[in-house]
TIGUZA-958984 format. One line per field, with one value per residue (C-alpha): residue in three letters; x, y, z. Coordinates in pm, 1 decimal, m for minus. Layout:
residu <- ALA|...
xx <- X|...
yy <- Y|...
zz <- Z|...
# end
This chain:
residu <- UNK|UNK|UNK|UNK|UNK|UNK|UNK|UNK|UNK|UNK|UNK|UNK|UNK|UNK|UNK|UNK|UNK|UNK|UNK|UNK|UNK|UNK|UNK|UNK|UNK|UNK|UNK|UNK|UNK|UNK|UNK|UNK|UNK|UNK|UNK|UNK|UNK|UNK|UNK|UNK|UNK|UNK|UNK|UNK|UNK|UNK|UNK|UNK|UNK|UNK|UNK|UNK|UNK|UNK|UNK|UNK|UNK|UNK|UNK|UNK|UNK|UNK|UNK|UNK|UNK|UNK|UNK|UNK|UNK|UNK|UNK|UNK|UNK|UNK|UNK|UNK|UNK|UNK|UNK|UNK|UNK|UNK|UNK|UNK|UNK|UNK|UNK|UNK|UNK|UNK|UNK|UNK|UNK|UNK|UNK|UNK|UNK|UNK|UNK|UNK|UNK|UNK|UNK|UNK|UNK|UNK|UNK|UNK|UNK|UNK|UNK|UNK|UNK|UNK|UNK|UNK|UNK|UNK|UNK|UNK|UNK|UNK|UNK|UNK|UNK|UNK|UNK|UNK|UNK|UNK|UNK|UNK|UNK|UNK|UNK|UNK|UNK|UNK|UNK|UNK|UNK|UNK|UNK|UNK|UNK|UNK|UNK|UNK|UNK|UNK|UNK|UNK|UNK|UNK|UNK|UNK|UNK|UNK|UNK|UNK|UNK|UNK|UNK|UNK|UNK|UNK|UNK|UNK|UNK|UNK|UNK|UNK|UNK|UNK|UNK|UNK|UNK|UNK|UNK|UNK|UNK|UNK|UNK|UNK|UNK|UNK|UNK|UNK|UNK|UNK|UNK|UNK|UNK|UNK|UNK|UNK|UNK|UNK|UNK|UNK|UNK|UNK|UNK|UNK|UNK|UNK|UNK|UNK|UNK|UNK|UNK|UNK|UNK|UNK|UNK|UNK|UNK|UNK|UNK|UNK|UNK|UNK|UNK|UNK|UNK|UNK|UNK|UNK|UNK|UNK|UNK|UNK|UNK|UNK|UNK|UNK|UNK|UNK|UNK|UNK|UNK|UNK|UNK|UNK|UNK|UNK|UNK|UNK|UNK|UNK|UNK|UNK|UNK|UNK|UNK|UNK|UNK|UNK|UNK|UNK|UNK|UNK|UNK|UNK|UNK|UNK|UNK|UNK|UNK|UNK|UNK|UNK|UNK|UNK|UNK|UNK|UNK|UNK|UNK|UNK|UNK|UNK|UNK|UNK|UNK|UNK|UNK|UNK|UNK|UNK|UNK|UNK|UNK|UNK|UNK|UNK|UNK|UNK|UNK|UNK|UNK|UNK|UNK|UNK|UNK|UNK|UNK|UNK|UNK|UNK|UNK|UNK|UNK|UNK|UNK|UNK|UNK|UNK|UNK|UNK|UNK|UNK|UNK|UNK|UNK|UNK|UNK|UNK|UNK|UNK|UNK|UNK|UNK|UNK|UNK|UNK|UNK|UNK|UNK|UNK|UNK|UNK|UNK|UNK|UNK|UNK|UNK|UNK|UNK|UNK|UNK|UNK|UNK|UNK|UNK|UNK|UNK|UNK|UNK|UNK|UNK|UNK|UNK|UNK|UNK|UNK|UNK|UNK|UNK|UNK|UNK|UNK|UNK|UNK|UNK|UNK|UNK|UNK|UNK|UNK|UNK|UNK|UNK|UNK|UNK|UNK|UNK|UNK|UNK|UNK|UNK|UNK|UNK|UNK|UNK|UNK|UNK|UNK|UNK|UNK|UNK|UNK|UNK|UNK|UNK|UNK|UNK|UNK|UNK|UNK|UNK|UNK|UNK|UNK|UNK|UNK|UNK|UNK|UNK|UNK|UNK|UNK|UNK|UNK|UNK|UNK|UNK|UNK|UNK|UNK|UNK|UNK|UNK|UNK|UNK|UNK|UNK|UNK|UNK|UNK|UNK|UNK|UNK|UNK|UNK|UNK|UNK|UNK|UNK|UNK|UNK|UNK|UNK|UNK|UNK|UNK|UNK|UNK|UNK|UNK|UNK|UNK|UNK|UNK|UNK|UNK|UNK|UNK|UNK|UNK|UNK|UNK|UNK|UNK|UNK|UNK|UNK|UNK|UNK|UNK|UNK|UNK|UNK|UNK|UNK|UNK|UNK|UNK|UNK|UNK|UNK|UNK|UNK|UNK|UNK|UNK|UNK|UNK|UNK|UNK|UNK|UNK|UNK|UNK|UNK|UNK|UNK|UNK|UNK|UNK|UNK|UNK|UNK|UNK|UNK|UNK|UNK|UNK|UNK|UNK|UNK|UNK|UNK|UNK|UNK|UNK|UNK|UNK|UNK|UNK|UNK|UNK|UNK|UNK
xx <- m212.7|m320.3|m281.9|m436.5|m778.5|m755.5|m704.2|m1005.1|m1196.5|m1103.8|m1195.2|m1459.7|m1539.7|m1217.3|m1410.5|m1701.4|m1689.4|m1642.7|m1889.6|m2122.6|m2024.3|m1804.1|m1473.1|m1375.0|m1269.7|m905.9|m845.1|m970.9|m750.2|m451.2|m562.7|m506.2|m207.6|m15.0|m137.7|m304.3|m247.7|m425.7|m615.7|m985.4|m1225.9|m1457.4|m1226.3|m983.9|m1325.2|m1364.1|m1029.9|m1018.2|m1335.3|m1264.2|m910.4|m1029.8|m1252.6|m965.2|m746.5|m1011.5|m1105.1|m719.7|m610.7|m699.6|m788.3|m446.8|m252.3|m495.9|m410.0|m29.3|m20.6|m208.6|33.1|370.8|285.2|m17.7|119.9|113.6|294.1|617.5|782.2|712.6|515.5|390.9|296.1|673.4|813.0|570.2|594.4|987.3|938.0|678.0|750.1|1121.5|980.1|862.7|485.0|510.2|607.8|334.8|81.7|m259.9|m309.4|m21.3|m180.0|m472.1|m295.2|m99.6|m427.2|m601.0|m299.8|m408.5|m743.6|m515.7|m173.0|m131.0|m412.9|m390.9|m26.6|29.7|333.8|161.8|m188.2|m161.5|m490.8|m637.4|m446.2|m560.0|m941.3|m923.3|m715.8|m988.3|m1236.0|m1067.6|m1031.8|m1410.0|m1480.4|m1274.1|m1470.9|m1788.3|m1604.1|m1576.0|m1203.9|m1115.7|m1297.5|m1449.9|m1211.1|m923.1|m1065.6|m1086.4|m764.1|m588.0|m802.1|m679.9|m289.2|m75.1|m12.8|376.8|567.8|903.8|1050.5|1448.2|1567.4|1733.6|2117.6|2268.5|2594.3|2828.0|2707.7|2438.7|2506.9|2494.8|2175.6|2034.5|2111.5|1932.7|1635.1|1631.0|1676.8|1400.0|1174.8|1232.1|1180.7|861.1|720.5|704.4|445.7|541.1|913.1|800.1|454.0|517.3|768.9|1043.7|1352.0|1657.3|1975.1|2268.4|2621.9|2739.3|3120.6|3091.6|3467.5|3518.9|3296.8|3480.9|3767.1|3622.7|3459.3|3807.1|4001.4|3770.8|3758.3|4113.0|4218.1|4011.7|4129.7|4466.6|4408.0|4242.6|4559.0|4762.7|4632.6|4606.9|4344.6|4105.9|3841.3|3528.9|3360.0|2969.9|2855.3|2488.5|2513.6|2537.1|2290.0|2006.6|2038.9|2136.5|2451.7|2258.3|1937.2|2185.4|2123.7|2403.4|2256.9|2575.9|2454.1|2179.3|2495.0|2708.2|2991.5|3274.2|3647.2|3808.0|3485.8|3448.5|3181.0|3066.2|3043.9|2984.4|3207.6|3074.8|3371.3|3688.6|4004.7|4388.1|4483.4|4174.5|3824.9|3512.3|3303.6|2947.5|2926.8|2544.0|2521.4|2895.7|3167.4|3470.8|3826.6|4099.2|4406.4|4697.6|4819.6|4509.5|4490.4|4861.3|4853.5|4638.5|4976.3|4745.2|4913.8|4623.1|4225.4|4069.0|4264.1|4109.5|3813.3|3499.5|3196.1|2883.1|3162.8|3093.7|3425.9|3521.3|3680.5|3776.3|3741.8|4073.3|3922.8|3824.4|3975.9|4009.7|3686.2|3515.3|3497.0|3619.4|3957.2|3952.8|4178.9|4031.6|3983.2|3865.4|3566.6|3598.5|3419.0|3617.5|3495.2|3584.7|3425.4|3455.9|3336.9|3473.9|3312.3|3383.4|3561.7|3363.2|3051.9|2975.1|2895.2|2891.8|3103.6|3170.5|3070.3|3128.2|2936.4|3062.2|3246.5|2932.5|2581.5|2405.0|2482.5|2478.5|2293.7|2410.3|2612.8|2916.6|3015.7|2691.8|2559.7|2800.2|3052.8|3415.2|3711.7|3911.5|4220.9|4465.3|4185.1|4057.0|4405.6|4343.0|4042.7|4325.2|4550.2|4319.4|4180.6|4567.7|4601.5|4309.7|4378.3|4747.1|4980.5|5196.2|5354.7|5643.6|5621.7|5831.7|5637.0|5875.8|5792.7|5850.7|5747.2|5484.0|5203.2|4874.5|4623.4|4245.6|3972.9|4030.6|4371.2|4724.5|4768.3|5024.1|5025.0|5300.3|5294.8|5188.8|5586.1|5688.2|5973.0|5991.3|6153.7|6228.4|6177.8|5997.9|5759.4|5378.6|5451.0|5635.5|5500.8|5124.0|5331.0|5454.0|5118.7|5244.8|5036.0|5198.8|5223.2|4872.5|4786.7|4951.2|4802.0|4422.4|4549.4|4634.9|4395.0|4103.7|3926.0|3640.0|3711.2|3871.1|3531.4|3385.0|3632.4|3464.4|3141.9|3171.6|3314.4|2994.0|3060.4|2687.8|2835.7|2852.6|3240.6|3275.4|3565.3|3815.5|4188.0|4216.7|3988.4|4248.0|4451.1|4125.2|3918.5|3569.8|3331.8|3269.5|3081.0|3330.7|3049.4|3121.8|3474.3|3481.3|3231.2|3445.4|3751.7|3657.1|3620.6|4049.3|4039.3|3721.3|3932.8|3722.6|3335.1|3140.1|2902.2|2682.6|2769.2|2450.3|2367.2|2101.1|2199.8|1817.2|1504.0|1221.6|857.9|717.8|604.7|956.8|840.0|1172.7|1155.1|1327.6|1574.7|1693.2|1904.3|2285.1|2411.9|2659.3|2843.5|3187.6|3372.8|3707.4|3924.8|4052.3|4375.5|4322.6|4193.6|4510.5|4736.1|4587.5|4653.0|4991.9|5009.9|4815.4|5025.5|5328.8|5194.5|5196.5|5567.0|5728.2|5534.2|5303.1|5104.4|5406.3|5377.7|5042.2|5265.5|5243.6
yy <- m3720.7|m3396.8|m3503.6|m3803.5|m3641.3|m3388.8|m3648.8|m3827.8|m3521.1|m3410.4|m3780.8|m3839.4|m4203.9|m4336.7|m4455.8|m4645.2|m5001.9|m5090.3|m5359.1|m5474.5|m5105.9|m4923.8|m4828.1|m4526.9|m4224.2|m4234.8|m4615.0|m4535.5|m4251.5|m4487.3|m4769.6|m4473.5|m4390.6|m4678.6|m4907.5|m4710.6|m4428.3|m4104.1|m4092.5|m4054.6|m4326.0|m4544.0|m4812.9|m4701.7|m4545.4|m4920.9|m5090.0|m4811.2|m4931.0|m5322.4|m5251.0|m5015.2|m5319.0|m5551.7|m5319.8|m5290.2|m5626.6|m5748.3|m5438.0|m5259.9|m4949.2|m4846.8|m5064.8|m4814.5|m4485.3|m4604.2|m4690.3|m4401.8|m4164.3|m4249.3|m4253.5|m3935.8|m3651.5|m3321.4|m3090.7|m2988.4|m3346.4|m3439.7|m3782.8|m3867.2|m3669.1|m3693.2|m3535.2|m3279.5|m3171.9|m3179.2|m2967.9|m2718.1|m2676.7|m2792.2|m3032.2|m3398.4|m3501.6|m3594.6|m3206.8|m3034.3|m2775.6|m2807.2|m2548.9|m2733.8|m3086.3|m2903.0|m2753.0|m3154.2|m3274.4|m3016.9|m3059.6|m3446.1|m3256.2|m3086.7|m3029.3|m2755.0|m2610.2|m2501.5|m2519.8|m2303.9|m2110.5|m2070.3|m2011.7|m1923.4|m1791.0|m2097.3|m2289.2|m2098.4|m2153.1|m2502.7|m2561.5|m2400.0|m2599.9|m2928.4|m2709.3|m2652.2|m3051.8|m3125.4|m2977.1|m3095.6|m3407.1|m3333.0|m3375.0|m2998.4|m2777.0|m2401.6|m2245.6|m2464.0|m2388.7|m2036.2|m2042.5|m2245.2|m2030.8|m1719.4|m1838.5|m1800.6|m2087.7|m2054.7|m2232.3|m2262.7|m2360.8|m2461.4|m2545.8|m2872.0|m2887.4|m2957.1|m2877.5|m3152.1|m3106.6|m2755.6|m2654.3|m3060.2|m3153.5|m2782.3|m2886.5|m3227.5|m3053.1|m2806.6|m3088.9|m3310.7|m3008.8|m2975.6|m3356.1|m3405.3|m3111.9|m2924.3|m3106.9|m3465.6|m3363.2|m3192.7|m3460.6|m3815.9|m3929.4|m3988.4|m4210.4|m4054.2|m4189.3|m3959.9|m3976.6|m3805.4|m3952.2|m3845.9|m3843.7|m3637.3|m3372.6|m3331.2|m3318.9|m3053.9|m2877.0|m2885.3|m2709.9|m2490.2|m2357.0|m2362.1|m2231.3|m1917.4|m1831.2|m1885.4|m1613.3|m1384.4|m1396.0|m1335.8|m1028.3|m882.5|m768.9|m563.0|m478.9|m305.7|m574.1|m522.5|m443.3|m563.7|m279.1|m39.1|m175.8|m119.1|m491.0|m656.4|m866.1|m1142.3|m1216.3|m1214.1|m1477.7|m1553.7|m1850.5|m2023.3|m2135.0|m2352.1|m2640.0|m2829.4|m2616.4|m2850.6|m2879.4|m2751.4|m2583.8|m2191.1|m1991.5|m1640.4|m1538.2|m1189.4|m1032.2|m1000.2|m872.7|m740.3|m684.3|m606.7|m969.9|m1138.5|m1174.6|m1351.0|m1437.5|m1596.8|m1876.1|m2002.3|m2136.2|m2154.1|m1894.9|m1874.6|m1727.8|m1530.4|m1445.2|m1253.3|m1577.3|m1690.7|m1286.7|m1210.0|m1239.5|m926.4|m736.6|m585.3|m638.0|m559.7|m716.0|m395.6|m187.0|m333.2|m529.0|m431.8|m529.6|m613.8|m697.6|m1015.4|m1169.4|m1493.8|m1760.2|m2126.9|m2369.2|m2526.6|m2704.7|m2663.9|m2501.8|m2650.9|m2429.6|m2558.2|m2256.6|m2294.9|m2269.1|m2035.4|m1846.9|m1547.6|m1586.7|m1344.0|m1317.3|m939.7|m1157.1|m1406.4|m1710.2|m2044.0|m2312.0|m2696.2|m2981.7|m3358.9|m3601.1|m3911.1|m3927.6|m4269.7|m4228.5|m3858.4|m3871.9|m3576.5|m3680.3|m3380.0|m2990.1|m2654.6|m2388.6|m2103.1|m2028.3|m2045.6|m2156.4|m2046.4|m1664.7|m1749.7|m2022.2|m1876.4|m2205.0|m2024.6|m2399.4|m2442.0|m2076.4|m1811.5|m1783.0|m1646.4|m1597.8|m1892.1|m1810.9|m2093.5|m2343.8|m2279.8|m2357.1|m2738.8|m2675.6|m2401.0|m2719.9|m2961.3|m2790.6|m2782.0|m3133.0|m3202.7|m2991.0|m3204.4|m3021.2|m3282.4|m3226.3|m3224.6|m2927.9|m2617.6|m2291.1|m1980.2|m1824.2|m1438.4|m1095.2|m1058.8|m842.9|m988.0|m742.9|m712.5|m566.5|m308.7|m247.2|m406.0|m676.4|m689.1|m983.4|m1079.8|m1378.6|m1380.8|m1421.7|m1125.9|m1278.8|m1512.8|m1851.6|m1838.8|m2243.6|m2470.6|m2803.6|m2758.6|m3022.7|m2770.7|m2471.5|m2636.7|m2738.7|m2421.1|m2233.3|m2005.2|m1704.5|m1647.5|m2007.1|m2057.2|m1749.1|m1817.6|m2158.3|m1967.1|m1723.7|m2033.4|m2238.6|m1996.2|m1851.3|m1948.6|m2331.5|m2291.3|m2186.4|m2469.3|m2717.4|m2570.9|m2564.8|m2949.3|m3018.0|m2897.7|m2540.7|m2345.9|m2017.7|m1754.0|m1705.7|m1414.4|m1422.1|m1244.9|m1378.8|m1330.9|m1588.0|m1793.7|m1727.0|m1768.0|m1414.1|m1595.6|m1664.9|m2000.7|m2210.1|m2465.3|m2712.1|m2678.6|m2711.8|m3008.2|m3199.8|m3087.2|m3194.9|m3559.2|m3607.4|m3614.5|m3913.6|m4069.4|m4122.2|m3856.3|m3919.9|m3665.4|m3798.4|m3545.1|m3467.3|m3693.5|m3639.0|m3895.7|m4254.9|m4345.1|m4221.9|m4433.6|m4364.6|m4403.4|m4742.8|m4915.0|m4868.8|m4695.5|m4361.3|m4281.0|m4012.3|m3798.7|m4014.2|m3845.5|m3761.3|m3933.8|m3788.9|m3865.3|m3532.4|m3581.4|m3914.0|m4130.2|m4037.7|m3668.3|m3736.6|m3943.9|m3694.4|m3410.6|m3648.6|m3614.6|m3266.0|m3250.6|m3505.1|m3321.4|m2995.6|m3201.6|m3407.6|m3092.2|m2785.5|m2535.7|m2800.5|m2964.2|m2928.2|m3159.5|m3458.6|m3505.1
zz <- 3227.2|3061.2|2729.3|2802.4|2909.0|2647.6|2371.6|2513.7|2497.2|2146.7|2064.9|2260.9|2189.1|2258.1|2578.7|2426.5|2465.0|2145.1|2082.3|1804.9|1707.8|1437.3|1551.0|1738.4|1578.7|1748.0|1601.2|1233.2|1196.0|1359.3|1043.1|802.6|913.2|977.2|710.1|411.6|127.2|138.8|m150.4|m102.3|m214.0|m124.6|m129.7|63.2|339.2|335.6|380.8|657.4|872.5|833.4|957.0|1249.6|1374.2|1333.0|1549.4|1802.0|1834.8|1905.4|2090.4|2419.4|2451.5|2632.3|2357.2|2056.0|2281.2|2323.0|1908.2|1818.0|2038.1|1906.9|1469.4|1530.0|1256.8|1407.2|1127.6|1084.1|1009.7|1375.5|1455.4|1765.7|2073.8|2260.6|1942.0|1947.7|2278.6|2226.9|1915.4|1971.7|2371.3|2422.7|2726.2|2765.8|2713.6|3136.8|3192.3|2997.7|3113.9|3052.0|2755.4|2605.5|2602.3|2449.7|2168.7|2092.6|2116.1|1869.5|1611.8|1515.6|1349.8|1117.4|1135.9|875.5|899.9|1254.4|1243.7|1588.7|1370.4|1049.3|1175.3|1583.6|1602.1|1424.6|1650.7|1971.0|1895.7|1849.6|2143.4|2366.9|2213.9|2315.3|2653.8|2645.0|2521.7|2852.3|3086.8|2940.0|2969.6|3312.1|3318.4|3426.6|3623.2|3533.7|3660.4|3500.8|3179.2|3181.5|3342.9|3051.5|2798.2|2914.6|2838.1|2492.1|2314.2|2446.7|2185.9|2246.4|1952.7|1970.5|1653.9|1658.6|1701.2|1353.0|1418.1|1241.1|847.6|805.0|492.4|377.4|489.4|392.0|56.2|71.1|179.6|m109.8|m326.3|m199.5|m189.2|m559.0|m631.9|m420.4|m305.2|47.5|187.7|53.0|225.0|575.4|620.3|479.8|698.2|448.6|523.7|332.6|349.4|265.6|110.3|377.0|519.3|897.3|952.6|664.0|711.4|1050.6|937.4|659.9|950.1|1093.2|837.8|791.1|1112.8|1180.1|807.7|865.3|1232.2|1110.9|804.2|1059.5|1287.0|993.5|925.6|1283.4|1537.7|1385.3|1700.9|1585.8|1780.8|1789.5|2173.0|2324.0|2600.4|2340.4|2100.5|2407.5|2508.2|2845.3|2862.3|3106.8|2875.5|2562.6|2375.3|2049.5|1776.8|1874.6|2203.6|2002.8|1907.0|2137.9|2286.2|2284.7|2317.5|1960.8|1880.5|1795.9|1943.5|2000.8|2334.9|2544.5|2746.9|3129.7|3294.9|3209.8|3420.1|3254.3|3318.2|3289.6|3100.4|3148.8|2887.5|2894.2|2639.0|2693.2|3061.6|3074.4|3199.4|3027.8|3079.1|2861.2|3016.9|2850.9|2703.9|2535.1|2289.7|2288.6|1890.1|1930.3|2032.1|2316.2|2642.2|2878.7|2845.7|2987.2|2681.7|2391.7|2493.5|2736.9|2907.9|2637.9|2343.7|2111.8|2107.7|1875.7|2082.9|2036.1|2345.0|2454.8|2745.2|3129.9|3437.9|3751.3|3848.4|3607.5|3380.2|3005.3|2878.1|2505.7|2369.5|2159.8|1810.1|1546.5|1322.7|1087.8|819.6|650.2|475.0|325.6|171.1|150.3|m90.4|m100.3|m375.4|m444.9|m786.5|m913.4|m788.6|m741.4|m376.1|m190.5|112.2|284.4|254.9|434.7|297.0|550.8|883.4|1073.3|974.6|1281.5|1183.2|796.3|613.9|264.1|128.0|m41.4|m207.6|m411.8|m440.5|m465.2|m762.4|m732.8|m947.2|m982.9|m1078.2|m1143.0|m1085.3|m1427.7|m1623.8|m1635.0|m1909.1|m2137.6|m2127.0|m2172.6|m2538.6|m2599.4|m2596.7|m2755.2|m3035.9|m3068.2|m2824.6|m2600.9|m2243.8|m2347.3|m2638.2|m2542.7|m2472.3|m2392.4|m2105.5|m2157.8|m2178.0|m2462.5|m2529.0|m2694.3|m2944.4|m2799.3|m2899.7|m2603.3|m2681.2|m2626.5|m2300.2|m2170.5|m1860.6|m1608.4|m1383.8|m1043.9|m934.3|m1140.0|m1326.8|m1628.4|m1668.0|m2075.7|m2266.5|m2071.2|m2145.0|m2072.8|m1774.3|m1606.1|m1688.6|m1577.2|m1261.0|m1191.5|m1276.3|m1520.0|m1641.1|m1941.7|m2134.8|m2005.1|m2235.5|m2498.9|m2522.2|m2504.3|m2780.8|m2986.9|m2941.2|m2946.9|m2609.7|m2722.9|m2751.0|m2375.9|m2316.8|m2473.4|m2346.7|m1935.5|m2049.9|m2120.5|m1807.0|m1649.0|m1584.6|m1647.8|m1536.4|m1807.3|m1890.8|m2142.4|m2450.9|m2298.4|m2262.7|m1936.4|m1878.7|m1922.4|m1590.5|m1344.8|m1456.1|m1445.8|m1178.3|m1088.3|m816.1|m611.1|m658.8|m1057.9|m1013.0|m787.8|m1032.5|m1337.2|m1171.0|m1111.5|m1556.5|m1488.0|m1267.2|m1427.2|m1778.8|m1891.4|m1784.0|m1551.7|m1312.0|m1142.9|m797.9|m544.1|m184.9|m138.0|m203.0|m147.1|m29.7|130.1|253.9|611.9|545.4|400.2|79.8|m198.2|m337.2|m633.1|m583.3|m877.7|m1086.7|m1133.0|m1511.4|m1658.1|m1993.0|m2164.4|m2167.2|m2273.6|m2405.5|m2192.9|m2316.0|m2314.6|m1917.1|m1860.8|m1999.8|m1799.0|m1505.1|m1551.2|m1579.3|m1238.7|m1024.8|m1165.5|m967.7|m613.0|m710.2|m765.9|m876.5|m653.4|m456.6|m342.3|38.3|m9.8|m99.6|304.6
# end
């Protein structure tokens, strides 16, 4: 009811009769939102006012309000007055104070430009003014007014929980904003329609999640867990960006220790209590709770399940920093299906599969071999693997490979199979760097990869987002497609977007890329990759 009143007073002829009159302000702004573009021109003024009278004369006034209340922008890619009360206040339209009616109904005016988180003191002087239209109105009294005039506009912004595919629909975002602009992205009401495979990403999630707690494990309990009682802050007003996303069964969470007792801990996850016993950190090799962990401590856990008293089952976990990344596409198409750009998104939205660069190691021998066959050399040519020593510019090299022994003749299927260092640099050394270089660079790798040899064995820095893409030219017979996220994009009013088209080039043969697949499958039959044939 108190949005109600202070629409009506922001608008204040939404109560004339409407007739043998122009059409209210309310129902001409509702025409030029549902039904026309926002280019101003006479035209368009005039398509606007015949519309508004068509509205008015087949509509109530309830029907207008009810319209006008569910499509009304009010900034920040929120439409209508439920979704702005959800998003700027966290409550529904029924539950709202009077101030905070005010401020919904002051938004419609301008959304950005008295955006109450861009501009809050904008914001706060046109939401008195609808307070001070109200009781001129005669809808509140004096001393309502000065009473709602006298409070802070009290956002309370939760960001919304995102927490199957972050770092995926991050990335859409930055890629829209590119294509059409902030304000054409955040205010138009865009439709997009992703490539994103649901079961895959949580299965991606998955193995992320489990692949790092498993690494942490491996390398034992570290501690040096940060502590909100020392920091100066109080363990029951806490608050951890976990608690924003679903706490579920499987999922991994940070949580703060409340109590602590040699057998058992309790740890507040959000508006849940949960319990470690010895059981759930005996990895740890500490035998009692009270000797390594303590009241205030921000432990890692992952949530088995419930107790009988309804506190959670987890079993501690560990988080000293580790991180892993994720990217599925889809070989034929170049859909992204699935990506995991970190452990946790809610403590780091830096996506480590599209914007950070690492060595790759073996990952980059595919592009030495495939220069080797394109320059003539066959899988089943004999390379010697064996000691040798190769002239630089910075003085004798002498490699090794990574098992530390040598395995004498062998074909390039093997040796590619087995990931050998040293045929993989002797291949570069014949072949040229340089045109292993190339051979990368056509794949789609943009990263700068200087002329050094030991390039050859993984030295360079490289994106997983460039390797994925330049591993699909294999399985394509040779073409690249650039990697998509959006299938298609369409405005508020049904009407199709164009989304950035992908590129398509021929990279290799299709024998060359049929070849190499040999050389790859022969790594999962019976070289380094062959636990995956499962």
């Amino acid at each position: 009811m108190n949005l109600v009143r202070a629409v009506g007073a922001a608008y204040r002829d939404l109560h004339s009769s409407g007739k043998a009159q122009g059409a209210s302000t309310l129902t001409m702004q509702l025409a030029r939102n549902l039904f026309l573009s926002s280019e101003k021109t006479y035209g368009r003024k005039l398509q606007e006012i015949f519309l508004s009278v068509q509205i008015e004369r087949r509509f109530t006034k309830q029907q207008i309000f009810e319209l006008y209340a569910n499509q009304i922008y009010l900034g920040h890619g929120t439409y209508g007055f439920e979704a702005g009360s959800e998003y700027f206040f966290n409550k529904k339209v029924r539950d709202l104070t009077l101030p905070e009616a005010a401020l919904l109904a002051a938004l419609p005016k301008g959304p950005e430009a008295y955006s109450p988180i861009k501009y809050p003191d904008r914001a706060l002087k046109r939401r008195n003014l609808v307070l001070s239209e109200m009781l001129a109105d005669g809808k509140i009294t004096k001393k309502q007014a000065e009473a709602a005039e006298a409070e802070p506009l009290g956002l309370h912004l939760e960001p919304p929980a995102n927490s199957v595919a972050p770092y995926f629909v991050e990335e859409v975002r930055r890629q829209l904003e590119k294509q059409f602009g902030v304000e054409e992205v955040h205010g138009a009401g865009l439709k997009v329609y992703t490539t994103l495979d649901l079961d895959l990403q949580q299965a991606a999630n998955k193995a992320i999640l489990d692949g790092t707690a498993t690494y942490e494990r491996r390398r034992g309990w570290k501690g040096r867990l940060p502590n909100v009682v020392l920091d100066g802050a109080d363990v029951e007003s806490y608050r951890h960006p976990d608690w924003v996303q679903p706490i579920e069964n499987g999922s991994y969470v940070h949580g703060v220790v409340t109590a602590v007792t040699a057998k058992r801990v309790t740890v507040k996850l959000g508006a849940r209590q949960a319990v470690l016993t010895p059981e759930d950190w005996r990895w740890t090799q500490n035998v009692d709770g009270d000797g390594f962990l303590r009241t205030g401590d921000v432990v890692y856990v992952k949530v088995e399940g419930s107790s009988p008293d309804g506190s959670l089952k987890v079993s501690l976990q560990q988080d000293s920093g580790a991180q892993a990344s994720m990217m599925a596409v889809d070989n034929s198409t170049g859909e992204v299906l699935a990506m995991v750009g970190g452990r946790d998104f809610a403590l780091s939205q830096f996506n480590r599969a599209t914007q950070s660069q690492r060595q790759v190691g073996s990952s980059f021998k595919p592009y030495v071999y495939t220069t080797a066959i394109e320059g003539g050399a066959k899988p089943t040519d004999i390379i010697v693997d064996g000691p040798t020593t190769f002239p630089t510019p910075n003085g004798p090299y002498t490699p090794h490979n990574y098992e530390g022994d040598y395995k004498g003749a062998m074909s390039l299927t093997n040796a590619f199979a087995e990931s050998r260092n040293i045929p993989a640099l002797k291949l570069a050394d014949r072949y040229g760097i340089r045109k292993v270089i190339e051979t990368a660079h056509r794949f789609g790798i943009t990263s700068n990869i200087p002329a050094f040899l030991p390039v050859a064995i993984g030295s360079a820095d490289i994106s997983l987002a460039e390797q994925v893409s330049a591993y699909s030219v294999f399985p394509n017979d040779g073409i690249r497609i650039e990697p998509r996220y959006i299938r298609r994009i369409t405005q508020a009013d049904g009407l199709p977007l164009d989304p950035a088209p992908s590129q398509v080039s021929e990279v290799v043969s299709v024998d060359t890329a049929r070849t190499m697949m040999q050389l790859l499958q022969a790594v999962v039959r019976f070289g380094t990759g062959l636990r995956l044939r499962s």
